[in-house]
N, C-alpha and C positions, 0 to 999 in steps of 0.2 A: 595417901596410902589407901584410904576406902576406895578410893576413885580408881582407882591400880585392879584391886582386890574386885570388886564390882565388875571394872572393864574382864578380866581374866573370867571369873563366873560365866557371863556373859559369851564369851569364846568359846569355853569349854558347852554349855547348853546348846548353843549354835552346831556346834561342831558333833554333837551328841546324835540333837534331831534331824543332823543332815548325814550324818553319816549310811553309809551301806551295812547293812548285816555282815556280808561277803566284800575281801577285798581281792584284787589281782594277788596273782601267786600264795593266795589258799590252798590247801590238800585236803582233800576226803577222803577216805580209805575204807573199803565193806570187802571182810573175809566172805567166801563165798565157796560151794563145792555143788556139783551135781549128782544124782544115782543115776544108774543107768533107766529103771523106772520113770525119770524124768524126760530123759532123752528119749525114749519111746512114747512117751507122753507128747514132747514137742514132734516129734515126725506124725504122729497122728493127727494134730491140727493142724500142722502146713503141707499136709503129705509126702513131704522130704524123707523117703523110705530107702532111701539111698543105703546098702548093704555094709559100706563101710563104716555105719552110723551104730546097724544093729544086730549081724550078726559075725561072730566071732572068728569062726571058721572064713569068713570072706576075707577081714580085716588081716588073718594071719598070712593071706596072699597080697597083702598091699607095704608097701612101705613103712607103714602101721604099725605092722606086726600084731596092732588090737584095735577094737571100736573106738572111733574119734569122735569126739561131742561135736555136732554140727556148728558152725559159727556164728550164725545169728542164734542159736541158744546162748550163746557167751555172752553177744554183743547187747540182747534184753537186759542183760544187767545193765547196763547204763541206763535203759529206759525206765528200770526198776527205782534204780535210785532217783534220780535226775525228779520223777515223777513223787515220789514218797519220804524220799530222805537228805535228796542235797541238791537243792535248794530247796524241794519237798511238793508238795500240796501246789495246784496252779503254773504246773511246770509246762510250758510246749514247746515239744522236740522241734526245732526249724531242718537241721540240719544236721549227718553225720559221715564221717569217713571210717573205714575201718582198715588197717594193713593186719593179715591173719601170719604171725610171723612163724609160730610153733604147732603144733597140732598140740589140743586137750582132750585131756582121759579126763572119764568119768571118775568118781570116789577121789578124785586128787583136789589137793586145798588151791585155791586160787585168790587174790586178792584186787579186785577194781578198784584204781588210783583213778582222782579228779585232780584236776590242777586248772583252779581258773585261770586264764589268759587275757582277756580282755575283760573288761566292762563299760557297757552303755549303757551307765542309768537314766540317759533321757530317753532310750530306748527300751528300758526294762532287761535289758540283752549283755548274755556273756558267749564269750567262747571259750571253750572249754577244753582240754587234753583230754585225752582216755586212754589210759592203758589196763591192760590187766597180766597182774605177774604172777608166773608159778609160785607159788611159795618156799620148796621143798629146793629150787634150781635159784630163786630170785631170776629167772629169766623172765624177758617181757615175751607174752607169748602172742596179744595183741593191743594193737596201736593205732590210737586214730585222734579225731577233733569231734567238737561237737559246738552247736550252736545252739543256745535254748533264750526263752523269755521266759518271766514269772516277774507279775507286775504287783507280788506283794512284796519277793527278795532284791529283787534286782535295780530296782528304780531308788530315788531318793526316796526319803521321806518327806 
């Protein structure tokens, strides 16, 4: 019976200190919304002045009908998380895709879904889903993968 009880202990600590932080088909979820201040912010530092981004009167002649938040402002959310929040600290971006399936307005709620896929802990390495859903529609308005390392989350212990 100790011998039972001892071997089980033993399994379980094993299985503790080897275990992953993170396992395949995990979800993260980060509510998330822009001002339009901010999307003028991001066209300022990549120079994407692109008119259907920032002024209103253009957009009303585009299929729009209003200013659309540029797509890689959207798609930094992943890089936001990914790097500070999920898996966090030590995060590098290897790899990403994006499908921009909806156009995004500004002041509207949005929510960035992680979905791990794979993992290589002997690589440190996962891949990773990404979507981000309107909140107000639950529509996915973008869709991709992502590829990262972080050799504190990812790896065994």
């Amino acid at each position: 019976m100790f011998l039972c009880v001892k071997s089980q202990f033993i399994n379980s600590l094993y299985k503790f200190i080897m275990e992953l932080p993170f396992q395949e088909g995990d979800v993260y979820r980060h509510p998330f919304s822009f001002s339009q201040a901010e999307v003028v912010a991001f066209a300022q530092v990549t120079g994407d002045t692109n008119p259907v981004h920032l002024d209103p009167e253009y957009a009303k002649q585009t299929v729009f009908r209003r200013p659309i938040m540029h797509g890689m402002l959207a798609g930094s959310v992943f890089s936001k998380v990914f790097g500070t929040l999920f898996p966090g600290e030590g995060t590098i971006y290897l790899k990403q895709d994006l499908q921009f399936i909806a156009p995004m307005y500004v002041d509207e709620r949005y929510e960035a879904v992680f979905t791990i896929g794979t993992l290589e802990p002997a690589r440190s390495k996962a891949v990773v889903r990404t979507q981000i859903i309107h909140l107000n529609s639950g529509k996915v308005v973008v869709e991709g993968g992502a590829e990262i390392i972080n050799r504190q989350q990812l790896r065994t212990r």
